[in-house]
N, C-alpha and C positions, 0 to 999 in steps of 0.2 A: 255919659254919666246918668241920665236919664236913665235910660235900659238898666243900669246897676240897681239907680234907686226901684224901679218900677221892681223888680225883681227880689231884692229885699224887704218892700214892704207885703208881695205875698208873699213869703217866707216868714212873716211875724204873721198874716193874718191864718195861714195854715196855723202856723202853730198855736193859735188862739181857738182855732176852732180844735185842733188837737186836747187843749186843756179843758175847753169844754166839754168833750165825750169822758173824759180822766173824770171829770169834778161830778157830771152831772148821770153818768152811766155807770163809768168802771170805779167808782168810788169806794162800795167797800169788795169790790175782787181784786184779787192778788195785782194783778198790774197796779189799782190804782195807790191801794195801799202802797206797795213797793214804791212808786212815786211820789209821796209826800210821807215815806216814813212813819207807816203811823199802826195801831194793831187794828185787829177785827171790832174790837169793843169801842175806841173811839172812832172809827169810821161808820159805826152804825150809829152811836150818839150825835155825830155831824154829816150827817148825810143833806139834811133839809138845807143846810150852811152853806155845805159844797153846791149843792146844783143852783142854789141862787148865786155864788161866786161865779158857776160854771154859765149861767144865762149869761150876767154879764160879760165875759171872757168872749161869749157869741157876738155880744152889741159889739165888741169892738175890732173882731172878725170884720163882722158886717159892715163897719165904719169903712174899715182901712179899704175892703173890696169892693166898696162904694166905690171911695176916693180913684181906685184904678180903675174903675169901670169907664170914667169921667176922661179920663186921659190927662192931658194938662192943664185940661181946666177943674182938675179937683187935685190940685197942690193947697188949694187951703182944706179941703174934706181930708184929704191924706196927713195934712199936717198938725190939725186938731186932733185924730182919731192918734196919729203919733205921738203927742204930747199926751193925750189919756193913757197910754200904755207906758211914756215915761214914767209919768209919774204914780199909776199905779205899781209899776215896778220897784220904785224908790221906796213909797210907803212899804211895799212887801219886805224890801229888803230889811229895813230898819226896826219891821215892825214881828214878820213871821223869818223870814230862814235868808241869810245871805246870798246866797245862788242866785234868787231872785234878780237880783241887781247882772247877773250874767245874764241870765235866761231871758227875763221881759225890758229893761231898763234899757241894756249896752245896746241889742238890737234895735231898740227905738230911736236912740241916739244915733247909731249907725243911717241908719233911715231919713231920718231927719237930716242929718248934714247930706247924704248923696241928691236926696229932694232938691238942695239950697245949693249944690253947686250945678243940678242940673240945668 
C-alpha cells in the first residue's frame, strides 16, 4: 500500500508541476489556451494571474516531493501538501470549472486514503 500511495502522490506532484509550465509558460500558446478553454485576448489579459496560480501549483509540487523525499517520515509533509491540493481542488471546482474536482481533488483524496492505509 505504501508503494501505491508513494506512487500516486508523484503522479499529483508531476502533474502540478505540469500545470505549472501550462499556467506560467504555455498560457497564452495554443496548448495552453486549449487547456483552460479560453481565446487569445483573455489569455493575454490573464497572463500575470496564471503564472502567480502557476508558482503556486510549483509550492505544492514542491511540498508533495518534499513529503517523498522524507520516505515515512514525511506522512505528515505528504499529508498536509495533500490536503492543500484537496482543497484547492474543491474550491476550483465550485468556484472555476467542474473537472477540477476530477483532475486536482479525487487524486488527492485517492493519496490521502493510500498514505492512511499504508
Amino acid at each position: 500500500m505504501q508503494t501505491a500511495a508513494y506512487i500516486v502522490i508523484g503522479l499529483i506532484g508531476v502533474l502540478h508541476v505540469y500545470i505549472l509550465v501550462l499556467e506560467m509558460f504555455l498560457w497564452e500558446k495554443p496548448a495552453g489556451r486549449r487547456a483552460f478553454g479560453m481565446s487569445a485576448e483573455m489569455a493575454k489579459s490573464t497572463k500575470t494571474l496564471a503564472a502567480n496560480q502557476g508558482l503556486y501549483n510549483g509550492f505544492l509540487a514542491a511540498g508533495l516531493f518534499w513529503g517523498l523525499s522524507l520516505g515515512a517520515a514525511g506522512k505528515e509533509v505528504s499529508t498536509f501538501f495533500l490536503l492543500c491540493v484537496l482543497i484547492a481542488g474543491l474550491y476550483g471546482a465550485a468556484t472555476a470549472s467542474r473537472k477540477i474536482l476530477y483532475i486536482q481533488a479525487l487524486p488527492a483524496t485517492i493519496g490521502l486514503a493510500l498514505l492512511y492505509l499504508a
